[in-house]
DSSP file (Angstrom, degrees, kcal/mol; ACC not computed):
  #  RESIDUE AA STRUCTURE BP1 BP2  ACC     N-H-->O    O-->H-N    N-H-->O    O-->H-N    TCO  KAPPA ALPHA  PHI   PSI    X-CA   Y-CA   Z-CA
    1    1 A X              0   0    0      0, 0.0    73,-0.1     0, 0.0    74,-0.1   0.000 360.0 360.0 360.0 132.3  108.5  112.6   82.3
    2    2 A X        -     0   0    0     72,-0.1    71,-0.7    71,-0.1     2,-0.3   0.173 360.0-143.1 -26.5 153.9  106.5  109.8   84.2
    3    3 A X  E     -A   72   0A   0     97,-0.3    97,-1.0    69,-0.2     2,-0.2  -0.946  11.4-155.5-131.8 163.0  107.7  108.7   87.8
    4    4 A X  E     -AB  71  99A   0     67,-1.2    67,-1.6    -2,-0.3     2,-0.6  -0.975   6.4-141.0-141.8 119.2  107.6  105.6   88.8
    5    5 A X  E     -A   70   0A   0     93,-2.9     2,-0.7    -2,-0.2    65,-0.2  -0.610  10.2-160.8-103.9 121.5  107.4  104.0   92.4
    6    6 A X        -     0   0    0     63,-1.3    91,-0.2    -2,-0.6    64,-0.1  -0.555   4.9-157.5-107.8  83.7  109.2  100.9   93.2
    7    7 A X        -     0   0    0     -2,-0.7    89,-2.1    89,-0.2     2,-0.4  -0.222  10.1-144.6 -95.1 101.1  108.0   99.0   96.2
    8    8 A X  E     -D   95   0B   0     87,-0.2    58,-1.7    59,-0.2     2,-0.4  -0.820  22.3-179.0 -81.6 106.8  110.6   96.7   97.9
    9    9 A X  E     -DE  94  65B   0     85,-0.9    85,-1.1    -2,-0.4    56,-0.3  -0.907  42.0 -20.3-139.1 125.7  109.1   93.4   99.3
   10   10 A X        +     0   0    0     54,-2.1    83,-0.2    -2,-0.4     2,-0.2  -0.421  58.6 164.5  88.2-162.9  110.8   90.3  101.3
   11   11 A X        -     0   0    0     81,-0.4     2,-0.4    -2,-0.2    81,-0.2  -0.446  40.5 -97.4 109.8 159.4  114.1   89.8  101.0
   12   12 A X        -     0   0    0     79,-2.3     2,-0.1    -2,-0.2     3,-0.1  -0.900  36.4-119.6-117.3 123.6  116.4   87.6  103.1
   13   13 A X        -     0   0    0     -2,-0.4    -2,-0.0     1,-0.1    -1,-0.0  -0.402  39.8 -90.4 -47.8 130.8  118.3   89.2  105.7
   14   14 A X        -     0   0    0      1,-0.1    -1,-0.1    -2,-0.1     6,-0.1  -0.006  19.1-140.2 -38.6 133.5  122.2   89.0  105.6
   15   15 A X  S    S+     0   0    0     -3,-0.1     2,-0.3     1,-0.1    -1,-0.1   0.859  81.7  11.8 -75.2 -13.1  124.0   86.3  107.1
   16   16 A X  S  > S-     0   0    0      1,-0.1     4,-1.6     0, 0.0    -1,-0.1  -0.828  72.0-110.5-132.8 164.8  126.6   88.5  108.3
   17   17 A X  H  > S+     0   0    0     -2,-0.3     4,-2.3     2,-0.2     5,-0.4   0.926 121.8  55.1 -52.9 -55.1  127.8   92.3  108.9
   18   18 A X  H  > S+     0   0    0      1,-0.3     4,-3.4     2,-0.2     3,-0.3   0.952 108.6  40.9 -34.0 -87.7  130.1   91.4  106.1
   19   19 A X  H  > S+     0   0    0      1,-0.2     4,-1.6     2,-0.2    -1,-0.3   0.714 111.5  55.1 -38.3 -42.7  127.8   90.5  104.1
   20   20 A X  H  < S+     0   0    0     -4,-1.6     4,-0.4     2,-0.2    -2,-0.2   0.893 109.1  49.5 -35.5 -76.6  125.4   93.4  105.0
   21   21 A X  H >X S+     0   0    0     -4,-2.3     4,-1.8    -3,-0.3     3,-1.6   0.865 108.7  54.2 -32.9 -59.7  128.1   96.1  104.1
   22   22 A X  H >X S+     0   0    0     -4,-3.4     4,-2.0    -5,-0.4     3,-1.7   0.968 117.4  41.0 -76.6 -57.1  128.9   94.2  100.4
   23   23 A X  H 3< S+     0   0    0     -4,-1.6    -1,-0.4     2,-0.3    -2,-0.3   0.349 109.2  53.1 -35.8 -21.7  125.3   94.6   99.8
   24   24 A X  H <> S+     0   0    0     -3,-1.6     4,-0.8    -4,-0.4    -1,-0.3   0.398 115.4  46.2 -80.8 -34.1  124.7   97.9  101.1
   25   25 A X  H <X S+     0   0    0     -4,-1.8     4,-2.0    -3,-1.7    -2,-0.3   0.887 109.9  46.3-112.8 -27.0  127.4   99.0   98.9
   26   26 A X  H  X S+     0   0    0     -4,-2.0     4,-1.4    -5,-0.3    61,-0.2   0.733 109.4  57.4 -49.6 -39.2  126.6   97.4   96.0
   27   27 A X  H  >>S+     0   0    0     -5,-0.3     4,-3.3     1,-0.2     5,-0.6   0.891 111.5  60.6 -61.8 -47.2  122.3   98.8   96.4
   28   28 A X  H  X5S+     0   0    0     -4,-0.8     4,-2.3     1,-0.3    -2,-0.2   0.914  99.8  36.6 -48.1 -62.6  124.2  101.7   96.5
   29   29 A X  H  X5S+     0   0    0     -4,-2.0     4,-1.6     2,-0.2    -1,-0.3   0.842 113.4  60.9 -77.0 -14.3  126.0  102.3   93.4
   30   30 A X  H  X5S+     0   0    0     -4,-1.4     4,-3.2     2,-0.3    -2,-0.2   0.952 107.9  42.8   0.2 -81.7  123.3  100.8   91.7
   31   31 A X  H  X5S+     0   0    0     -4,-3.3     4,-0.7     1,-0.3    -2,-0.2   0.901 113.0  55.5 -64.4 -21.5  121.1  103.7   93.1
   32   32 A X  H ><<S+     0   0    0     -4,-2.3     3,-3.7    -5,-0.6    -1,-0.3   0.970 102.7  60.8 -62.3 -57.4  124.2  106.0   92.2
   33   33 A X  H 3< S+     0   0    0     -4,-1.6    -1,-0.2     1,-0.3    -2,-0.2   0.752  88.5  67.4 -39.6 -35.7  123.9  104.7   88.5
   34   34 A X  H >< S-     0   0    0     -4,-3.2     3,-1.0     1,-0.2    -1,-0.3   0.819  85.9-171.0 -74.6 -10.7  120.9  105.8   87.9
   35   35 A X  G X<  -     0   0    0     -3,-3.7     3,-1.1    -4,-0.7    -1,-0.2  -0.338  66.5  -9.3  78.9-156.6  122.0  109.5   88.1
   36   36 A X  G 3  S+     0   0    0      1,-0.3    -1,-0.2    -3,-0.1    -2,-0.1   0.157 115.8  80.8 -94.0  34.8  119.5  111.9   88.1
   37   37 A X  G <   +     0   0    0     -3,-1.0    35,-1.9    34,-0.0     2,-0.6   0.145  66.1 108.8-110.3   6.8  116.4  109.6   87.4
   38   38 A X  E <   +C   71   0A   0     -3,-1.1    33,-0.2    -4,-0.3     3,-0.2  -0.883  45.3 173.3 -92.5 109.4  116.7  109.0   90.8
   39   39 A X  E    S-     0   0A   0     31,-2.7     2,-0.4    -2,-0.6    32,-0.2   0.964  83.5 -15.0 -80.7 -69.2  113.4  111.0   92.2
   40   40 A X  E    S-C   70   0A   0     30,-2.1    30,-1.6    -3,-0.1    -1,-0.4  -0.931  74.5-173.1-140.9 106.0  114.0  109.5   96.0
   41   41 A X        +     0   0    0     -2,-0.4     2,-0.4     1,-0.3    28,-0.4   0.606  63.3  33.8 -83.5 -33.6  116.1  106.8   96.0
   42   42 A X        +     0   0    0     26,-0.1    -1,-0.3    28,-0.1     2,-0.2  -0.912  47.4 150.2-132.3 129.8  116.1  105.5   99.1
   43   43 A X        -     0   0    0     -2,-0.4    25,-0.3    -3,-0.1     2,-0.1  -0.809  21.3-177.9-175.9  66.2  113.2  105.5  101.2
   44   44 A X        -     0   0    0     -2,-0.2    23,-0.2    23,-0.2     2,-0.2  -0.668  22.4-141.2 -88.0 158.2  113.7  102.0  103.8
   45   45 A X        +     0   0    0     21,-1.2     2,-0.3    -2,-0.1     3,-0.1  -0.698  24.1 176.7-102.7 146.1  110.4  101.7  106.2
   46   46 A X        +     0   0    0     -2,-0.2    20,-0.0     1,-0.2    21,-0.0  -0.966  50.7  29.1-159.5 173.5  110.9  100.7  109.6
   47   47 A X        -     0   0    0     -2,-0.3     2,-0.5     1,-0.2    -1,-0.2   0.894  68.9-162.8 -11.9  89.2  108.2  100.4  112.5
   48   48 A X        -     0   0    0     -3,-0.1    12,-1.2    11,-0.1     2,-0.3  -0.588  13.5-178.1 -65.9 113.3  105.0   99.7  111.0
   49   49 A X  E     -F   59   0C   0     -2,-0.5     2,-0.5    10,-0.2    10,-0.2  -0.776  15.7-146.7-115.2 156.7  102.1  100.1  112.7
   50   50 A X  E     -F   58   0C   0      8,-4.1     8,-2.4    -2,-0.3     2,-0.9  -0.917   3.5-158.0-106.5 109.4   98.7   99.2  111.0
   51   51 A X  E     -F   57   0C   0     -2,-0.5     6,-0.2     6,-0.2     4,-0.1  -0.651  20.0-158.4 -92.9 113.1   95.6  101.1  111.7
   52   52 A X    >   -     0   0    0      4,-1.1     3,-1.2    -2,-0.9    -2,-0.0  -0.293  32.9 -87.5 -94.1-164.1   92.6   99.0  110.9
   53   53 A X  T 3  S+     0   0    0      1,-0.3    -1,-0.1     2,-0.1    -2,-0.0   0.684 121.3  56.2 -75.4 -17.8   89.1   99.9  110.2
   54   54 A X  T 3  S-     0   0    0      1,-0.0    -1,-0.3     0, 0.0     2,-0.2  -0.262 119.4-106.6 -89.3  51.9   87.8  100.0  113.8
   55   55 A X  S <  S+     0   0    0     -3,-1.2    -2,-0.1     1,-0.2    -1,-0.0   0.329  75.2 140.5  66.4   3.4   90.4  102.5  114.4
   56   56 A X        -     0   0    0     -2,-0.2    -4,-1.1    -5,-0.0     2,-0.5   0.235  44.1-136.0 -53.3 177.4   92.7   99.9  116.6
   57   57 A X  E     +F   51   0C   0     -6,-0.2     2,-0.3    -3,-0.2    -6,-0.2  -0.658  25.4 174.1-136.2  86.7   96.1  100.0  116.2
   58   58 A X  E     -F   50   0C   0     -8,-2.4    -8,-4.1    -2,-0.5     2,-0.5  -0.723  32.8 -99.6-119.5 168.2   98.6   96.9  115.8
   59   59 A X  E    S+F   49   0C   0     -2,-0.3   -10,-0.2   -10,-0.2     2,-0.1  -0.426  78.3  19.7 -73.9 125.1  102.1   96.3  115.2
   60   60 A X  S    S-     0   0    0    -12,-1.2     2,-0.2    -2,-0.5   -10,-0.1  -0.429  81.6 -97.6  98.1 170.6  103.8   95.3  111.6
   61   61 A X        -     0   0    0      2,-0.4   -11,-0.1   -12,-0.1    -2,-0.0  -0.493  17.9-116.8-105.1 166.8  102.2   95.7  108.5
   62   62 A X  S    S+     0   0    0     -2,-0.2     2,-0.2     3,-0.0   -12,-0.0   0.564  96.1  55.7-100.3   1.2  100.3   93.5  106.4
   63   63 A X  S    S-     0   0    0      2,-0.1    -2,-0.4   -53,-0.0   -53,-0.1  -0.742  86.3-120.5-107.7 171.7  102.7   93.5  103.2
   64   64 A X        +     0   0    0     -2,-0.2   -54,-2.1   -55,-0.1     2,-0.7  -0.064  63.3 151.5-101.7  49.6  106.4   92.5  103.4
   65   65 A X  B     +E    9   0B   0    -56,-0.3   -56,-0.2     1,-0.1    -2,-0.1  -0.730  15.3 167.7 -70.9  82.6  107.0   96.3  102.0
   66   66 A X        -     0   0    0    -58,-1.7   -21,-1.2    -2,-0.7     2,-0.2   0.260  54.2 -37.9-107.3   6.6  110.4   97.5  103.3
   67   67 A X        -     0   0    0    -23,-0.2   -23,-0.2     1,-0.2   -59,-0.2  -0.992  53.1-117.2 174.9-164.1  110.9  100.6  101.3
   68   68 A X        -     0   0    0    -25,-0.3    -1,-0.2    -2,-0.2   -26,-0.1   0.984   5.5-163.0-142.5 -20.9  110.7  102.6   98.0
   69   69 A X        -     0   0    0    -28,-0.4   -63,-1.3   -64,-0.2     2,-0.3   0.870  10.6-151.2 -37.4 172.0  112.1  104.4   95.3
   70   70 A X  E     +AC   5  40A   0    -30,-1.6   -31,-2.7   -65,-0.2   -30,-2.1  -0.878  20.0 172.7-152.7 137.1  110.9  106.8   92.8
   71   71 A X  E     -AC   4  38A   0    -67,-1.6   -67,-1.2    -2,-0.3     2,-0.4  -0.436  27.2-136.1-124.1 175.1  112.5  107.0   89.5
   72   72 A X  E     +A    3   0A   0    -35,-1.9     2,-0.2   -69,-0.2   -69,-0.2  -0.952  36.7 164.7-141.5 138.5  111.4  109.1   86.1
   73   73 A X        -     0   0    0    -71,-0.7   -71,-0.1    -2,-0.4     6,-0.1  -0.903  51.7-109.2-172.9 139.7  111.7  106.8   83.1
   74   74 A X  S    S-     0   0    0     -2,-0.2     2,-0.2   -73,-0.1   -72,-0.1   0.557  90.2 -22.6 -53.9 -25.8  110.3  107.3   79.7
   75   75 A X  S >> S-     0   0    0    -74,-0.1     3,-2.3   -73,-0.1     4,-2.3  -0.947  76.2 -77.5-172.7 174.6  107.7  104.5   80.2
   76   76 A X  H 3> S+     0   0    0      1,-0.3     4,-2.5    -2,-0.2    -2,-0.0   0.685 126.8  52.5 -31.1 -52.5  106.7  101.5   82.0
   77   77 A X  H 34 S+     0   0    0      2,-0.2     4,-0.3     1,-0.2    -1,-0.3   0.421 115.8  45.6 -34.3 -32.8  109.1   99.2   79.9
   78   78 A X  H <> S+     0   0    0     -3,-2.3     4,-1.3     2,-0.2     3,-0.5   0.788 110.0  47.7-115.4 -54.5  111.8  101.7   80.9
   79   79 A X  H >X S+     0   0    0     -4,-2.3     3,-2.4     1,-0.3     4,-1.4   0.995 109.4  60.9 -70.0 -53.2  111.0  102.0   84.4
   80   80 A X  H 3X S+     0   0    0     -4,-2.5     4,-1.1     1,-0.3    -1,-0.3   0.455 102.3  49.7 -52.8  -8.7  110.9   97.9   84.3
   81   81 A X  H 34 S+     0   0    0     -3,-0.5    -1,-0.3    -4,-0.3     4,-0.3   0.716 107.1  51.1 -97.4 -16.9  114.5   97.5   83.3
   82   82 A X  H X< S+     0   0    0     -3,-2.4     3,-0.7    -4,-1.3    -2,-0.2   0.805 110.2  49.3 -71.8 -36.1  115.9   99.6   85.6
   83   83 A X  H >< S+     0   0    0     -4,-1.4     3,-2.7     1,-0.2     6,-0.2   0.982 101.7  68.3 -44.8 -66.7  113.9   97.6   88.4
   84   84 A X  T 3< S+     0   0    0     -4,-1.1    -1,-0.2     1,-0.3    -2,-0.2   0.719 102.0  43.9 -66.4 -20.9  115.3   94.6   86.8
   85   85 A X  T <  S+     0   0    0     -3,-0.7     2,-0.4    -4,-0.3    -1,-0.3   0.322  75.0 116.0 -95.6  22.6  118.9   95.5   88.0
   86   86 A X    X   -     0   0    0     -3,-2.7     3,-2.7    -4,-0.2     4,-0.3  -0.582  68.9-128.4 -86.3 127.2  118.6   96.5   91.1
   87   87 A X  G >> S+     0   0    0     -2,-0.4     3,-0.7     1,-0.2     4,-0.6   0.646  95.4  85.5 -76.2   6.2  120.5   94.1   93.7
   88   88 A X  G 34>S+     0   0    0      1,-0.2     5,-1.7     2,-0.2     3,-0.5   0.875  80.8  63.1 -42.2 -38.0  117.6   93.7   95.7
   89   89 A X  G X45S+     0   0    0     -3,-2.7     3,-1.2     1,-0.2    -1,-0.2   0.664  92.7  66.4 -75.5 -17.5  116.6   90.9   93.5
   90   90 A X  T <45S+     0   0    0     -3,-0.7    -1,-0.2    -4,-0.3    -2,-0.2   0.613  87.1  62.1-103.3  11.0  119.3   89.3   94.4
   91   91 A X  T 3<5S-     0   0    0     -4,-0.6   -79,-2.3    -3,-0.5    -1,-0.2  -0.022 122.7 -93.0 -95.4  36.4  118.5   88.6   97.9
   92   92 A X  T < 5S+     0   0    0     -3,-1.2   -81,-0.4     1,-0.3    -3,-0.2   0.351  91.7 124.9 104.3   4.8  115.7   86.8   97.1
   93   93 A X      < -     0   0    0     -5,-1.7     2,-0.3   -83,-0.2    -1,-0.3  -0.145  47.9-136.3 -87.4-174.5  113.0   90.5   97.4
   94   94 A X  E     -D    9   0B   0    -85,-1.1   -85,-0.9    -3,-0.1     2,-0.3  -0.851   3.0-134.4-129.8 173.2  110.9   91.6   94.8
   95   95 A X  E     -D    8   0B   0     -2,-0.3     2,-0.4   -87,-0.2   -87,-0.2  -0.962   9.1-158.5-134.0 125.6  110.1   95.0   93.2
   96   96 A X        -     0   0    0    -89,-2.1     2,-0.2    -2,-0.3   -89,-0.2  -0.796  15.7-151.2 -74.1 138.8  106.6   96.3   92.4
   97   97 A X        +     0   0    0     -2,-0.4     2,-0.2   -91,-0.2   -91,-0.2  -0.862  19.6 166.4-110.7 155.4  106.3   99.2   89.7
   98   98 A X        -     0   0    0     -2,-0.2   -93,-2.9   -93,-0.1     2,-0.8  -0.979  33.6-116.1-159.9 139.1  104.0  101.5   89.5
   99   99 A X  B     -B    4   0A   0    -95,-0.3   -95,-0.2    -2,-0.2   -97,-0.0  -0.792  23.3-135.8-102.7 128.7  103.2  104.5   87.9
  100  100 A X        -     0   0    0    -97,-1.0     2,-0.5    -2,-0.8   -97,-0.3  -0.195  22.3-159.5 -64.7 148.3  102.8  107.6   89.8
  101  101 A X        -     0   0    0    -99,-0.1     2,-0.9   -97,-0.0    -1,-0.1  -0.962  14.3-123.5-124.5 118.3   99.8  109.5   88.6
  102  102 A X        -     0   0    0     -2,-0.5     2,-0.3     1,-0.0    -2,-0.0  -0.521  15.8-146.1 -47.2  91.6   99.3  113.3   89.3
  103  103 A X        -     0   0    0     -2,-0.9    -1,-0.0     1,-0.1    -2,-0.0  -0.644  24.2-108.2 -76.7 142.3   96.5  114.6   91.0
  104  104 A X              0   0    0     -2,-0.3    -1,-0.1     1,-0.2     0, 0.0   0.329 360.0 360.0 -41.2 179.1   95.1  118.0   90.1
  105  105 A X              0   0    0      0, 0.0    -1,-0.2     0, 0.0    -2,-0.1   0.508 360.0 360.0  60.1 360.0   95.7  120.7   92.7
C-alpha cells in the first residue's frame, strides 16, 4: 500500500495551557482514529538548524515545517481526506501530502 508523508506548516500557537492540553488531546485521538494506517504518527521537529551551501550553519529553518506523519492510504485522494481532518487545520497550519516513493536497495 502507498505511504504518504504529511508535512505540518504554521499554525498559531495556543493562547493558553488550557487551550494547549484541549488541542493536544484532540490531535491525538485524531491520530488514534486512524488505527493502524498510522506509519509514524507523530514526528514534531524542534531546533532547526540550516546548513547552507557554503557549509555555514544558522539557526531556524527556512520552511514553517513543524513536524510529520506517515500514513498508508489506498491513493492520493485517500491520503487527502484523512489530511483533511486532522485538527491541525484548525489552528490556522497547513498539511502538505506527499507520496513516499521507494528507492531500490
Amino acid at each position: 500500500m502507498p505511504q504518504y508523508c504529511m508535512t505540518y506548516l504554521g499554525g498559531e500557537e495556543p493562547s493558553s495551557p488550557e487551550e494547549g492540553q484541549k488541542h493536544f488531546a484532540k490531535y491525538m485521538a485524531w491520530l488514534s482514529s486512524l488505527g493502524d494506517s498510522a506509519v509514524s504518527p507523530a514526528n514534531p521537529l524542534k531546533d532547526t538548524r540550516t546548513v547552507n551551501p557554503d557549509g555555514s550553519v544558522t539557526s531556524g529553518g527556512k520552511s514553517t515545517m513543524s513536524g510529520f506523519t506517515i500514513i498508508e492510504a489506498d491513493s492520493m485522494e485517500s491520503a487527502l481526506s484523512i489530511a483533511k481532518d486532522c485538527p491541525f487545520l484548525e489552528v490556522g497550519g497547513s498539511l502538505e501530502v506527499s507520496e513516499l516513493i521507494k528507492m531500490p536497495g
